[in-house]
N, C-alpha and C positions, 0 to 999 in steps of 0.2 A: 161497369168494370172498365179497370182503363186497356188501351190496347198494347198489346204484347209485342214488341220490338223481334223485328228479324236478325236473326244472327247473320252474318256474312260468310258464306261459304269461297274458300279458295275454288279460282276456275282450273279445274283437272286439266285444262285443254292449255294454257298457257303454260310455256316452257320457262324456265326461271335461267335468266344468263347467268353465268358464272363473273365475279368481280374480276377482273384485270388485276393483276399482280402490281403493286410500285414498283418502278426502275426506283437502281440505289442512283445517288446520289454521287455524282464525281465527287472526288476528293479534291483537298484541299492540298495546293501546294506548300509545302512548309519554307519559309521563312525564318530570317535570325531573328529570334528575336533578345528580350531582358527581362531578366523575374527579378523581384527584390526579395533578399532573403531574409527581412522581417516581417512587412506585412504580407508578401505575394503577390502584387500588385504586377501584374504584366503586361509589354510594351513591345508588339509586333513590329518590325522594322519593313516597311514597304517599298519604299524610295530610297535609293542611296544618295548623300546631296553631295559629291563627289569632290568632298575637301581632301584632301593631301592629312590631313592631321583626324585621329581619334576622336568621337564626342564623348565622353562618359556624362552618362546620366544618373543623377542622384536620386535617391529615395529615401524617407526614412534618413536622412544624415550620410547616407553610405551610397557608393557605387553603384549600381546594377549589375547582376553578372548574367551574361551568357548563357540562352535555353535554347534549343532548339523548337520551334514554335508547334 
C-alpha cells in the first residue's frame, strides 16, 4: 500500500499580519495640452519653447484644439 500524505495543518500559534494599505498615488499636475477632433490623438504640452508667435499643430489635415490634460 502506498503511503498516505500528511495534510498540512496551519500553526494556531502564529499570528497572521495584516497587509499594509497602498498610499494613493500623487496626482498628476495638469498640463495644456491638444486633442485632435477626428482621430483623438493627444499631445501634452510639457516645455514651453518661449517663441513670441503661436505653434498650431496639425492632425488629420486640421488644427489641434485645446484640452486641458
Amino acid at each position: 500500500m502506498p503511503a498516505k500524505a500528511k495534510k498540512k495543518v496551519a500553526n494556531p500559534k502564529k499570528a497572521v499580519k495584516p497587509k499594509k494599505a497602498a498610499k494613493p498615488k500623487a496626482r498628476a499636475k495638469k498640463q495644456p495640452g491638444l486633442e485632435c477632433g477626428v482621430c483623438g490623438y493627444r499631445v501634452v504640452v510639457d516645455q514651453a519653447c518661449g517663441c513670441v508667435e503661436e505653434h498650431t499643430l496639425l492632425c488629420c489635415g486640421q488644427p489641434m484644439a485645446k484640452k486641458s490634460a
